[in-house]
ROSE-870776 format. One line per 10 residues: number of its first residue (from 1); their letters; for each residue x, y, z of N, C-alpha, C. Coordinates in steps of 0.02 Angstrom, whole numbers, plus 50000, padded with zeros to 5 digits. Layout:
BEGIN
NUM> A> X:Y:Z:X:Y:Z:X:Y:Z | ...
% end
This chain:
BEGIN
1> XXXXXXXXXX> 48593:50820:50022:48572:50816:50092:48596:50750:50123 | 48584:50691:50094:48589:50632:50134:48675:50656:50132 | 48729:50645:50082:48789:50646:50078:48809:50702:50128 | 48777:50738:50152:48810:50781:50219:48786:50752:50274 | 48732:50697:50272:48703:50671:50342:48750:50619:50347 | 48776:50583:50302:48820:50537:50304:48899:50545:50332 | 48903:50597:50294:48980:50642:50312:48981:50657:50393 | 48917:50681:50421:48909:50705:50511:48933:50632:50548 | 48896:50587:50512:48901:50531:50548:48962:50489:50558 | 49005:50496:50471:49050:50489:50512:49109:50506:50537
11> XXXXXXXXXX> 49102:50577:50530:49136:50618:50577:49134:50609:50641 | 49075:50602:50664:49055:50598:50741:49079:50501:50749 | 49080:50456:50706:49082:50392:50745:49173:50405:50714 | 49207:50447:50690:49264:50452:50672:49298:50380:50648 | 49266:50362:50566:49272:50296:50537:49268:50312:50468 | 49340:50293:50419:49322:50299:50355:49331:50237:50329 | 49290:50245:50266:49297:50166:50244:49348:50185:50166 | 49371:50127:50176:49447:50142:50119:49428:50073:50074 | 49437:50078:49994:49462:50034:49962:49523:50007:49955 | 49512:49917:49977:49552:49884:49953:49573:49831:49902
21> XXXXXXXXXX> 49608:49793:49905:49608:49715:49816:49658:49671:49851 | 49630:49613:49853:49685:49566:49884:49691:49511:49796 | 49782:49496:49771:49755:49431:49718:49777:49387:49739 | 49725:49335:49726:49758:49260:49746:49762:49219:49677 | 49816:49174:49689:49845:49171:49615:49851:49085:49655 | 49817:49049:49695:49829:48991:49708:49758:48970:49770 | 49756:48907:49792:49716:48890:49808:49714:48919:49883 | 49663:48948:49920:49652:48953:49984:49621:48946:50019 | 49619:48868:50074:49589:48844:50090:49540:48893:50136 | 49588:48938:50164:49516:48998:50230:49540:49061:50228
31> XXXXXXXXXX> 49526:49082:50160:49526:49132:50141:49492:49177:50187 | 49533:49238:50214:49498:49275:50256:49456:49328:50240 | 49389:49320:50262:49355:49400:50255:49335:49455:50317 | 49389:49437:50373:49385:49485:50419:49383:49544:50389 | 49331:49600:50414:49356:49667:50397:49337:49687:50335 | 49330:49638:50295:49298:49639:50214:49232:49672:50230 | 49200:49713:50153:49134:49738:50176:49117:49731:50108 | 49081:49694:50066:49053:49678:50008:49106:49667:49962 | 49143:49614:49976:49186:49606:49912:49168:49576:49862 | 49200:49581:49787:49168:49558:49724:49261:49508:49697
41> XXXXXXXXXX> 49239:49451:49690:49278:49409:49663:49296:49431:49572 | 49342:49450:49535:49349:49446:49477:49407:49401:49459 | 49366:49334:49409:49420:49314:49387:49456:49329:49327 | 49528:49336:49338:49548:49364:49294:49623:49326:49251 | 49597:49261:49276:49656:49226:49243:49619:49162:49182 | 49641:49107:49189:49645:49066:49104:49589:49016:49143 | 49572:49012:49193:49550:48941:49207:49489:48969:49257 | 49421:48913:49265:49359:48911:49300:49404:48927:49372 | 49374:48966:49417:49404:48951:49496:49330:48950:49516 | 49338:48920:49593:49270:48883:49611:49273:48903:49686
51> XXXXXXXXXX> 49233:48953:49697:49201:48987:49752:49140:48940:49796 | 49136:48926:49854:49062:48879:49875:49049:48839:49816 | 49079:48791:49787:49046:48769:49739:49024:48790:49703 | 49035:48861:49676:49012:48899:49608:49058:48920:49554 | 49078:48880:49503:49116:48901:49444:49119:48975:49426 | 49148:48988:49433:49161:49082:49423:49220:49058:49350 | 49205:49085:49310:49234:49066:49214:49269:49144:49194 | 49325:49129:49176:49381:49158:49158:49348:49250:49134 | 49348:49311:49159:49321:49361:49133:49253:49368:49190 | 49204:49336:49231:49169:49334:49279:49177:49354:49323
61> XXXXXXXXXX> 49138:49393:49368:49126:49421:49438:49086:49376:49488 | 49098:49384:49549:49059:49346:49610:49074:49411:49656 | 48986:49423:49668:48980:49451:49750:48984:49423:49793 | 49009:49442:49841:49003:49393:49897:48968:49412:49948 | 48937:49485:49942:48920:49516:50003:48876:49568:49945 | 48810:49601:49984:48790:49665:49951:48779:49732:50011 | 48810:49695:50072:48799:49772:50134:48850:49806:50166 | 48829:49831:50209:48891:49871:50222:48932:49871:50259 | 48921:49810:50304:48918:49779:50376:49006:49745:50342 | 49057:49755:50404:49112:49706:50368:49101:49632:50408
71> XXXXXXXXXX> 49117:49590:50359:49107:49526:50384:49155:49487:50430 | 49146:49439:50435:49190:49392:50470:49203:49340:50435 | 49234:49287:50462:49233:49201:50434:49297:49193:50397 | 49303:49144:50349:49340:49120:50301:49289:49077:50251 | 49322:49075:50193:49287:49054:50139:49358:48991:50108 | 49327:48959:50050:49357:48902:50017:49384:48926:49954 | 49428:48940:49907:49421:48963:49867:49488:48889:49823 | 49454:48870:49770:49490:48828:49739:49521:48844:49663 | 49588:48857:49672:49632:48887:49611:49664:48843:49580 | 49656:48807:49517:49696:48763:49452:49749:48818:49452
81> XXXXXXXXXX> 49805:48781:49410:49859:48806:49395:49807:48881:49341 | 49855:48922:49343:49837:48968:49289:49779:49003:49311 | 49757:49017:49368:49706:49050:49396:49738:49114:49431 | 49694:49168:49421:49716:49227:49469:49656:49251:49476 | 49629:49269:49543:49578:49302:49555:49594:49382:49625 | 49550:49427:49567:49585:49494:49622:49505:49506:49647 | 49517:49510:49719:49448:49527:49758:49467:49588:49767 | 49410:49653:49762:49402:49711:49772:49335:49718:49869 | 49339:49757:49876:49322:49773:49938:49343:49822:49972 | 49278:49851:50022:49298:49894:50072:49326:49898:50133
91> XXXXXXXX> 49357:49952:50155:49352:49924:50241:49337:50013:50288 | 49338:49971:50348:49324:50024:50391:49353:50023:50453 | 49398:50082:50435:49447:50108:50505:49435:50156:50543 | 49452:50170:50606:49431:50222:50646:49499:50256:50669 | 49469:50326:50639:49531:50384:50629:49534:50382:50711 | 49616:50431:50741:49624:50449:50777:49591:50496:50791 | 49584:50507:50868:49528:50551:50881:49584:50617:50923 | 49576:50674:50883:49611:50737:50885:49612:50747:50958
% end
């Protein structure tokens, strides 16, 4: 039931939300989260990378968001040599309207 109330809705606001993964493999000072809608930081390279001042350790995840709402802003994200971090996230586009 809810999964067809959901489906009406957004049919009628004609908006799907699509997965995406951005990797950053170096430091970025304003990292963008326009358009982002709960992304999860995985690091997946040799070295600590450091989110707001939070050590995220080689094999670790960071939420950055838990709703559904896409965000705005820029964030800090600080990458040592030998760092790769792939952010996963949603987004939400609005289909052409027939």
């Amino acid at each position: 039931m809810l999964d067809s109330i959901n489906q009406n809705i957004a049919d009628a606001l004609l908006y799907r939300t699509y997965a995406a993964s951005d990797t950053i493999k170096q430091t970025e000072e304003n990292y963008s989260l326009k358009g982002k809608i709960a992304p999860r930081f995985h690091n997946e390279g040799t070295t600590d990378v450091t989110i707001f001042d939070i050590k995220i350790k080689p094999g670790e995840m960071f939420n950055l968001s838990a709703t559904a709402i896409p965000m705005d802003g820029t964030i800090s994200i600080i990458m040592p040599t030998g760092g790769k971090l792939v952010v996963v996230y949603n987004t939400l586009i609005k289909q052409k309207e027939c």
